[in-house]
C-alpha positions in Angstrom: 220.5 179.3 79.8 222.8 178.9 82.7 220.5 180.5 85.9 224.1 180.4 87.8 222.2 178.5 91.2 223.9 175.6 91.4 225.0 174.8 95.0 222.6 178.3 96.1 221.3 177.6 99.2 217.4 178.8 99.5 214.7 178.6 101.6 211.3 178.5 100.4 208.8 179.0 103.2 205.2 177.4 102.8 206.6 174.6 100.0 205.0 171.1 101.0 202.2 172.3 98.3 201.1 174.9 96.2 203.1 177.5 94.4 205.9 177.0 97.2 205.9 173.4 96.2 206.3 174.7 92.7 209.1 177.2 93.4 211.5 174.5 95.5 211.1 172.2 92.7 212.4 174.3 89.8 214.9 175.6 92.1 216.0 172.0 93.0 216.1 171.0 89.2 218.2 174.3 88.6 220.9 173.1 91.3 220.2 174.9 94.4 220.4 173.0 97.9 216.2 173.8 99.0 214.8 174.0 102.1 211.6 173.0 102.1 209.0 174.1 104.8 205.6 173.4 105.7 202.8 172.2 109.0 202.0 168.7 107.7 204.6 166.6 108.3 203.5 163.7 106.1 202.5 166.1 103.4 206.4 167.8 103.5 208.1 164.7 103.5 206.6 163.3 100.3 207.3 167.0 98.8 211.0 166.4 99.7 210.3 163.0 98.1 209.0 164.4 95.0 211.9 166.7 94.6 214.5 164.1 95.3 213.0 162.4 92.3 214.4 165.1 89.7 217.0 166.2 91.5 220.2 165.4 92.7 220.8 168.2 95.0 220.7 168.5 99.3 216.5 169.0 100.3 216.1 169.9 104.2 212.4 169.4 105.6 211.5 171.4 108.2 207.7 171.4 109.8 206.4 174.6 111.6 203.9 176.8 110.9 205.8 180.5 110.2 202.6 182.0 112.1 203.6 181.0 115.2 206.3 183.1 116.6 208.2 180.0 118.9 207.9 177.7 115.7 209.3 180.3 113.6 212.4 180.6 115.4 212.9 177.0 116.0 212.6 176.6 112.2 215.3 179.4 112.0 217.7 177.9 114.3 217.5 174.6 112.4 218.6 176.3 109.5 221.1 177.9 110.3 222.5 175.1 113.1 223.2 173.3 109.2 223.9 176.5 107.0 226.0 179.7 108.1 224.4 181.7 105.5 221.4 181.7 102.9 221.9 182.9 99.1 218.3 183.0 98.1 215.0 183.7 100.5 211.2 183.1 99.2 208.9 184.1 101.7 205.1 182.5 101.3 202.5 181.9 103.1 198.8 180.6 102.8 196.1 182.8 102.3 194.1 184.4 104.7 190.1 183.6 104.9 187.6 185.4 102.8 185.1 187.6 104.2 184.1 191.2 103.6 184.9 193.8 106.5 182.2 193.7 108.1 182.5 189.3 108.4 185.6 189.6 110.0 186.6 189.6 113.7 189.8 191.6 115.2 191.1 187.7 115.8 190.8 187.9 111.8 193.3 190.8 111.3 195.7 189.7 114.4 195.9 186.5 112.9 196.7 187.7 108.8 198.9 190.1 110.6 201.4 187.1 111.7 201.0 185.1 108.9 201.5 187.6 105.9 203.7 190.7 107.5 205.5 189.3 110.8 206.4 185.9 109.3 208.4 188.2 106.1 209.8 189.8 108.3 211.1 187.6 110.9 212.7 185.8 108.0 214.1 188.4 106.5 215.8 189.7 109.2 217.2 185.8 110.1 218.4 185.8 106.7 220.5 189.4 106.1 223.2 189.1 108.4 224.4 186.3 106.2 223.6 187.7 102.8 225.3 191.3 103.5 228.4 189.4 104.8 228.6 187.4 101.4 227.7 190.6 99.9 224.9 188.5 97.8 221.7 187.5 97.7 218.1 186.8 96.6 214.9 188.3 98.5 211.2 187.2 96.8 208.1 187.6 98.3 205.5 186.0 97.5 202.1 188.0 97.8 199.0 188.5 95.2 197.7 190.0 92.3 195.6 191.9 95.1 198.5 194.0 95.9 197.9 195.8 92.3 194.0 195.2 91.9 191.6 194.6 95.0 190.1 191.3 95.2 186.3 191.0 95.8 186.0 189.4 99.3 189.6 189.3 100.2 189.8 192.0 102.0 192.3 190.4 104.4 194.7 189.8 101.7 193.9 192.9 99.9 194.9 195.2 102.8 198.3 193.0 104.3 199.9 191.3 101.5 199.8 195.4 100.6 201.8 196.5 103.4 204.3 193.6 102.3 205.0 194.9 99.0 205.6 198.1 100.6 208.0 196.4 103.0 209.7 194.7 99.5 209.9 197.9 97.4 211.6 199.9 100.5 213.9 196.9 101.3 215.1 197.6 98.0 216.9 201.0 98.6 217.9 199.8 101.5 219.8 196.7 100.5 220.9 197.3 96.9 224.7 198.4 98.0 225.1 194.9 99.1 223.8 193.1 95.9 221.3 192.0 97.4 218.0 192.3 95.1 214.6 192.2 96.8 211.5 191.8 94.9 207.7 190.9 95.1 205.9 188.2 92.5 201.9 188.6 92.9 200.4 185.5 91.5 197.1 185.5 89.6 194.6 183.0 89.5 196.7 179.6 89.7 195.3 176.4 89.9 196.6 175.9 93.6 194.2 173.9 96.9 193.6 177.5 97.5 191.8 178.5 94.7 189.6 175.7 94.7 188.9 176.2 98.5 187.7 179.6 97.3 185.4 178.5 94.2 183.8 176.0 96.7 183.1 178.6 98.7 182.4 181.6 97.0 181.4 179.7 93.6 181.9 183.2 91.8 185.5 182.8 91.9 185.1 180.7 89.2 183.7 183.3 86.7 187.1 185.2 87.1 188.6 182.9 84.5 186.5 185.1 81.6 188.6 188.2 83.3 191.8 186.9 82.5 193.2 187.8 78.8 194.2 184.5 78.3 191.3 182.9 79.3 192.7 180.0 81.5 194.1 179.6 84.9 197.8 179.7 85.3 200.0 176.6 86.1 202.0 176.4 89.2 204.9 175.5 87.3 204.5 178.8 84.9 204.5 181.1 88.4 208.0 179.0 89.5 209.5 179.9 86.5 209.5 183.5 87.2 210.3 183.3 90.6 213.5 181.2 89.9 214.7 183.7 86.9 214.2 186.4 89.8 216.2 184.2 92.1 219.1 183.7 89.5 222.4 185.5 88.4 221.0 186.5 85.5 218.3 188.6 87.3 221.4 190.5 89.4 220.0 194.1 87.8 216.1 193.5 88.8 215.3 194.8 92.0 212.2 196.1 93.9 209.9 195.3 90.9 206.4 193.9 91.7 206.3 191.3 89.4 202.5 190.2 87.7 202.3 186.5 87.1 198.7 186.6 86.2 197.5 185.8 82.5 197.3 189.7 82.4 194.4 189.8 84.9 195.8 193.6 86.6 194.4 196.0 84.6 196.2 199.0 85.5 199.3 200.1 83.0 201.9 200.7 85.3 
């Protein structure tokens, strides 16, 4: 199946590992010109290595952490000092730490603040100018399974990346006139750095593999795959959908 994103320009935020890492890769291998971000320089530049290896398209490395307001715009204007417009936007992020409420400082909340909701966004708005003067585009966020189903000590992630699918599904309305489809992908439990950081410190995590349906965690490369159809032509009628990637861990039917 032809996706249609050769020569695409896209951004994926958060991509020198992880699911980011993931998404920039398929997208490279699909055709698209990637723009890979992430705060460790070394770490980023063997990512745009690794990608270079399978694909023969344009990678851009840019270090900054998206949390930090001046990085985040010096990142921007790098982008688009070398492109006038983006086709295809994947916001990410790390996760926020684990705690219950009571664990947590207001630092805490200031801090997942930035990182989750202001850094979405910031790029968001960087990117539409440029998207509703081509009168296309691709807008996926990249959040949790938590936005549909709580996460035991997560309540950090549990309560923002919440207000960012809300952001997404209005974004939707908003945009659609310009064919510009927004969505949100929630991934389950993937076997990311992350979620080992969490089953070393909250060993319980690792119990939640008898929760999922299909009784393993998911591969990196499984979650890329529906982020890239998402990204694609062929996904041009799917828009402000929150989109489960999770071994069919969320429980609730709709």
């Amino acid at each position: 199946m032809d996706l249609g994103l050769k020569d695409k320009r896209a951004f994926v935020a958060a991509s020198s590992d992880g699911l980011g890492k993931a998404v920039a890769l398929e997208l490279a291998k699909e055709g698209a010109s990637v723009i890979i971000n992430g705060r460790d320089r070394d770490k980023l530049e063997q990512t745009k290595r690794d990608i270079e290896i399978v694909a023969s398209t344009p990678v851009m490395a840019i270090c900054g952490d998206l949390a930090n307001e001046k990085e985040r715009a010096e990142l921007l204007t790098t982008i688009f000092n070398s492109y006038d417009a983006l086709d295809i936007l994947v916001t990410n992020t790390g996760g926020p730490p684990s705690g219950t409420f009571e664990s947590l400082s207001m630092t805490d909340w200031d801090n997942t603040y930035n990182l989750l909701l202001a850094s979405t966004v910031s790029l968001i708005k960087s990117a539409l100018p440029g998207m509703k003067h081509q009168r296309w585009g691709r807008i996926i966020a990249i959040t949790s399974q938590a936005v549909k189903q709580p996460v035991a000590n997560l309540i950090l992630s549990n309560s923002v990346r919440a207000s960012v699918a809300g952001l997404i599904k209005t974004l939707a309305s908003e945009l659609g006139e310009y064919d510009i489809t927004v969505n949100n992908v929630m991934p389950g439990y993937t076997k990311t750095n992350r979620l080992l950081s969490l089953i070393k410190k909250t060993p319980s995590f690792a119990s939640a593999i008898d929760e999922i349906p299909l009784k393993r965690f998911g591969n990196p490369d499984e979650f890329a795959a529906a982020v890239t159809f998402l990204a694609s032509e062929r996904a041009s009628y799917i828009t402000g959908t929150s989109l489960a990637v999770d071994g069919g861990w969320i429980k609730n039917i709709l």
